[in-house]
N, C-alpha and C positions, 0 to 999 in steps of 0.2 A: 472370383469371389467364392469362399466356402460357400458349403448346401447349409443351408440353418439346419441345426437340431432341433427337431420336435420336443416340445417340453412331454415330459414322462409323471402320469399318474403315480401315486404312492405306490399302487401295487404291481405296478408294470416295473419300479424303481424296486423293487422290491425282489420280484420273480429273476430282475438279472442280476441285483446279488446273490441270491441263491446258487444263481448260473456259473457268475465267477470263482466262488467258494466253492463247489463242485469241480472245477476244469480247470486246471494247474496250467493249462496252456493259455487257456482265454485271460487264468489272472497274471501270467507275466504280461500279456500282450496290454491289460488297462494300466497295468504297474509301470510299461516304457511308455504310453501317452500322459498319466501324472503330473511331470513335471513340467511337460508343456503347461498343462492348465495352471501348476503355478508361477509361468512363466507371462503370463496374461500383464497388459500393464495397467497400475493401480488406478482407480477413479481418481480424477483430478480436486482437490481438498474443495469444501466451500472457501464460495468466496471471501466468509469473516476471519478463515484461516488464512488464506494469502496474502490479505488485508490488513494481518493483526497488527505489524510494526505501525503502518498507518493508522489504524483505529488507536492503539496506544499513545500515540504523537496527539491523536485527537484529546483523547479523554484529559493526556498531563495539562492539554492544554485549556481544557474545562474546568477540570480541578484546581489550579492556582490561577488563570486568570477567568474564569465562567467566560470564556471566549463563543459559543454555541450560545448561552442564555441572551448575551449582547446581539448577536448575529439574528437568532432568532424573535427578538423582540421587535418591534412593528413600534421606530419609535418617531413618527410624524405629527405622533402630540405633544413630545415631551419638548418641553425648553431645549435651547442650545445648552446652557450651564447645565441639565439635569444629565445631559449626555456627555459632556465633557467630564462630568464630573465620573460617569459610571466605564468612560473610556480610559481613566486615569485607573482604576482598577484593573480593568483589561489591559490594559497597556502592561504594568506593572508585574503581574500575573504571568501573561504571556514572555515577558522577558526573559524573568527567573527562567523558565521554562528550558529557552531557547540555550542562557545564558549555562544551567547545568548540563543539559544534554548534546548541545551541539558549540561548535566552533567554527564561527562563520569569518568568511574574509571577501570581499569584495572583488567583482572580478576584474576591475581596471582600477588601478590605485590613483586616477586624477579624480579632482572632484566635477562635482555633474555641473555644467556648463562649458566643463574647460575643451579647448578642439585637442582629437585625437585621431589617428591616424590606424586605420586597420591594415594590417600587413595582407599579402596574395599569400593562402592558405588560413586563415586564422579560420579559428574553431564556431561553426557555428552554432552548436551548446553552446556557446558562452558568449557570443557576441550577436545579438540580432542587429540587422539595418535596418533602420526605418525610412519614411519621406522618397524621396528623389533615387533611385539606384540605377544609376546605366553607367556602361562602360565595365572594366577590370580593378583589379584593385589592385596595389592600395588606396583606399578609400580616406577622404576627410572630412572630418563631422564632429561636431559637438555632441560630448556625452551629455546624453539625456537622463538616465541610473546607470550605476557604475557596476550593477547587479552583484549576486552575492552567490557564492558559492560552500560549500560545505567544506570543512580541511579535518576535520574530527566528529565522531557519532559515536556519544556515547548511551545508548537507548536500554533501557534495561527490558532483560529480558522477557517475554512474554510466551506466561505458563499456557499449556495446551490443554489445561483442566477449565482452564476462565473462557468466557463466553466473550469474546473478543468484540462483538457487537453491541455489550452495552459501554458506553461511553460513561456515564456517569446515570448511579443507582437513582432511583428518586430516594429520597431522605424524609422517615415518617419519625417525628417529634411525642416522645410519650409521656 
């Protein structure tokens, strides 16, 4: 493991600039270490930068179906019809969403009840087992969801100027 560098007062930072502008030798010798230091590898982004395609997916999906407002409301008072009715929003909302940016297809094309048969190697992304599992496979079993897979994304881009963290602005009425 390298010797840590002492961190250097301004004027000690200072005194061996003077040093290296002085001594044509010492300045080749810090001009070939250089490039190492910008060779250093970059801090890893925040995480609302990592995050942004997912924070995005979030927000579309606050913005036309209020999917967050639904989720975070605490709704153990309200009627059955008051929630059906505000789930028909979300629902509708969330759709579009799904329906512009993404292209979903199902990962077993029978419908859920029907038995099916998993083959010796199949993908475990794509197919879990549930209940009873011994033995080798092929495996048979009733699909329980026929799960869903992605087959096209089309996500619009996300500028590196926006603060990827806020989901949706609050909104003041004047």
């Amino acid at each position: 493991m390298p010797t840590p560098i002492p961190e250097l007062s301004f004027f000690a930072r200072l005194k061996l600039a003077f040093r290296v502008l002085g001594n044509a030798s010492l300045a080749q010798q810090v001009a070939v270490l250089e490039p190492a230091a910008e060779a250093l590898p970059a801090a890893p982004p925040p995480p609302e930068k990592t995050h942004a395609a997912g924070l995005a997916v979030l927000a579309l999906l606050q913005r036309e179906g209020r999917l967050i407002d639904f989720l975070q409301e605490d709704v153990s008072s309200f009627s059955d019809g008051d929630i059906g009715a505000a789930a028909r929003v979300v629902h509708a909302g969330s759709r579009k969403v799904l329906e512009q940016y993404l292209t979903l297809e199902p990962v077993l094309k029978e419908a859920e009840g029907a038995s099916v048969t998993v083959p010796a190697g199949f993908n475990a992304e794509r197919i879990r087992l549930t209940g009873n599992i011994a033995g080798e496979p092929p495996f048979r079993g009733s699909l329980k969801h026929h799960g869903w897979v992605a087959t096209a994304v089309r996500l619009p881009a996300v500028a590196t100027s926006l603060d990827a963290r806020v989901i949706a602005p609050a909104e003041v009425e004047l």
